[in-house]
N, C-alpha and C positions, 0 to 999 in steps of 0.2 A: 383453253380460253385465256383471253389476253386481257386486261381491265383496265381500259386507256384512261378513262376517268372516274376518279372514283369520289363520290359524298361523305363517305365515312373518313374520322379521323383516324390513320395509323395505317398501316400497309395488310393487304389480304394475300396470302400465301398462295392460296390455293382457289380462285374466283369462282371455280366448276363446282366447289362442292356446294351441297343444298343449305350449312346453313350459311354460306357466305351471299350467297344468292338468297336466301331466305331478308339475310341484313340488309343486302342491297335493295332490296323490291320491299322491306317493311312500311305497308301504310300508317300514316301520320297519326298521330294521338287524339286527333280528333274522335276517328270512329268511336272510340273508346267514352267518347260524352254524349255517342247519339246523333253525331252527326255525318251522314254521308259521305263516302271518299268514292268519283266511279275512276277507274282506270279503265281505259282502252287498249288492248293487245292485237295489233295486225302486223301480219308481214307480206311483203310488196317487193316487186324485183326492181333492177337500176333504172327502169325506164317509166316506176309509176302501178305498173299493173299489179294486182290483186289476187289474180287466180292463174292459172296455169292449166290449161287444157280444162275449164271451169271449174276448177276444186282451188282451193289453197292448198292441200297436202304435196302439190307439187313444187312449192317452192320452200318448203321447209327443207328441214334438217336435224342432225340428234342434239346441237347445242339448243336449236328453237325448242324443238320440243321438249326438251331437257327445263327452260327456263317459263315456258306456257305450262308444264305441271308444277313449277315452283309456283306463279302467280295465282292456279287453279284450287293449289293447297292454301294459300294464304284468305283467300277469298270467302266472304261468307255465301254470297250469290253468284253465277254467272248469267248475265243477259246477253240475249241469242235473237236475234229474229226468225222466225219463220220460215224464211227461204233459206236459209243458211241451213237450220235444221234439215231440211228435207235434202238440198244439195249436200252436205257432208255429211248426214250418216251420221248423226246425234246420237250419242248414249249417256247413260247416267253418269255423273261425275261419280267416281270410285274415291272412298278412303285408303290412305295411304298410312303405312304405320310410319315412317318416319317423322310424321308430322303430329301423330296420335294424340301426344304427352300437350303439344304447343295448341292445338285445335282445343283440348280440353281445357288447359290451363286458359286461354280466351272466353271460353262459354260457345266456344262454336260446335257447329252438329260434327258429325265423324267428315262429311261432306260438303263440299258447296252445295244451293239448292240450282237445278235449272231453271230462269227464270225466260220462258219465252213470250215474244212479243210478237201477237199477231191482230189485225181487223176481223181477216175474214175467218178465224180457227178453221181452215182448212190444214188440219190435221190427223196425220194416223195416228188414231190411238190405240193402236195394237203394237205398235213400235215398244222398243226396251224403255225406251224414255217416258213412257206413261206407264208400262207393266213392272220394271225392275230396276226402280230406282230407292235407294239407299236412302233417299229423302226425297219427301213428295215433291213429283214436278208442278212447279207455277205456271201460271200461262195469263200475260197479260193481257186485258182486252178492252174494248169499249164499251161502252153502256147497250148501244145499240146494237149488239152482235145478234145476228140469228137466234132467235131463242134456243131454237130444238140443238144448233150446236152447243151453246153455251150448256146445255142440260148435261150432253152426253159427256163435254171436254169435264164438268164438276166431277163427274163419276171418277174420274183415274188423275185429277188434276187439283188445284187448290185456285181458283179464280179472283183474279185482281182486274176492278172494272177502271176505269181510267179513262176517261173523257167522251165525246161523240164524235160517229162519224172518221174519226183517229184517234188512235192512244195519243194520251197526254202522257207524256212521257217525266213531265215533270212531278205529274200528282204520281205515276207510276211508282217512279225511286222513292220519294216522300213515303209512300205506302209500304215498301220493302224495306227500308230504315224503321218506319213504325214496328215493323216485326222484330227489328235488334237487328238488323241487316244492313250493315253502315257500311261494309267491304266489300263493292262491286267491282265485278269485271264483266265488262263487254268484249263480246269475241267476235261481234259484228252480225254481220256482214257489215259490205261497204253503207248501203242504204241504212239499214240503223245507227250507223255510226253517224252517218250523216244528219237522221235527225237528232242523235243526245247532241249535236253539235251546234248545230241552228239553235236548240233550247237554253244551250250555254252550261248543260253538263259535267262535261269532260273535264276532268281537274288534271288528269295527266295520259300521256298517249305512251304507250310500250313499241316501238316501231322494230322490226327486224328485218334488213335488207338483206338480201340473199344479191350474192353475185351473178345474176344474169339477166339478160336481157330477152325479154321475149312478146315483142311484138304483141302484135293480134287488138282485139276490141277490148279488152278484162277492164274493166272499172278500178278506176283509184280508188284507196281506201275507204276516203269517203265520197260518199255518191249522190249526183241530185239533191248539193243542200244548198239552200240559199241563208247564208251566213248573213246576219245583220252588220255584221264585221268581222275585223282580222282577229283571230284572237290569237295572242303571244304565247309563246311556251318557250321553256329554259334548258336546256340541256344540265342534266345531272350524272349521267352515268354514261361510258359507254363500251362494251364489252366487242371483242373482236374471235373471230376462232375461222378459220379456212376461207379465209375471205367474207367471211356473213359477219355485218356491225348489228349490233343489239344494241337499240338508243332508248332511252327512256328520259322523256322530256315533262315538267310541273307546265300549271299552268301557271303564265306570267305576273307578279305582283300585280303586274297595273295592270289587268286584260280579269275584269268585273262578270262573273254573275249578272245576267241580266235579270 
């Protein structure tokens, strides 16, 4: 890995290793007073798209995924939509010893918790991510979901109701913070990313562009939002390794919380 631009003061020897990438990717001091930080992690090829033959796993790589377990270690939650789940083969986030000592020394669990967001809880709950999970999985919903689902998903899940008709995505996070859970990561898909975005969530986007080009219909990152406006973001970091840029962008001083 190559570390084109770097936040920190002083020179990083070694960018690849976890804890320099641990200091690069460090969330801000806020969480630490209770207050929310979400980061968004996607990767996208040169031309835009999202998926590749409809997975994302076809446009990664061992630096991406090298740096999505650095972010997934860091994290107290990760937020996941529903389809995403179901299209990539969701499993429990696993504890990692490298990270054991610093998870602890935070007050965090051995794990992120899974935090999914769905309407309709069409969900397996025979899946690993309701049966063997290191930390109870979450599963965001509305008020007015199916009862008889909502019954079955309490059994294997920890339920957070959040608005009608659609998750309120705002009351959602607010609720996940109430729990001490101020270190969010969204892993998307494009459509959830699209609405923490319209709500004005996103405080920073993780982007990874993979060098290729590949056509087809795949959906941009973010999908079907309708943006009340632009919102700004800064460039802070950017890491280079076989042609794939790892950008990680804040959101802009002047680009408000709505």
């Amino acid at each position: 890995m190559q570390l084109l631009i770097n936040p920190l003061a002083g020179p990083i020897d070694d960018p690849s290793s976890l804890g320099a990438l641990s200091a690069l990717y460090a969330y801000p001091d806020q969480v630490n007073r209770g207050l929310p930080w979400l980061r968004a992690n996607m990767v996208a090829g040169l031309d835009g798209g999202a998926r590749l033959d409809g997975v994302s796993e076809g446009l990664s790589g061992d630096a991406d995924k090298r740096i999505f377990g650095v972010l997934r270690a860091l994290s107290d939650v990760v937020l996941v939509g529903a389809e995403t789940v179901r299209t990539e083969g969701y499993r429990p986030a696993r504890a990692r010893t490298e990270f054991a000592a610093a998870r602890a020394a935070a007050g965090q669990a051995p794990a992120p918790v899974i935090a999914i967001v769905t309407r309709s809880l069409e969900l397996d709950l025979t899946a690993p991510l309701f049966t063997e999970p290191l930390v109870r999985t979450v599963v965001i919903t509305t008020e007015d979901a199916p009862e008889e689902r909502r019954r079955a998903v309490a059994e294997v899940a920890d339920l957070v109701l959040a608005g009608r008709g659609s998750v309120d995505l705002r009351a959602g996070v607010a609720a996940l913070a109430e729990r001490g859970w101020t270190r969010l990561l969204s892993e998307g898909g494009p459509r959830l990313l699209g609405q923490l975005a319209e709500a004005g969530l996103v405080d920073e986007l993780c982007l990874s562009l993979a060098p290729l080009i590949t056509g087809g219909d795949a959906p941009r990152i973010i999908h079907d939002a309708e943006m009340p406006d632009v919102q700004r973001m800064r460039l802070v970091s950017l890491i280079e390794q076989k042609g794939f840029l790892f950008t990680r962008y804040l959101r802009h001083p002047g680009s408000q919380t709505p």
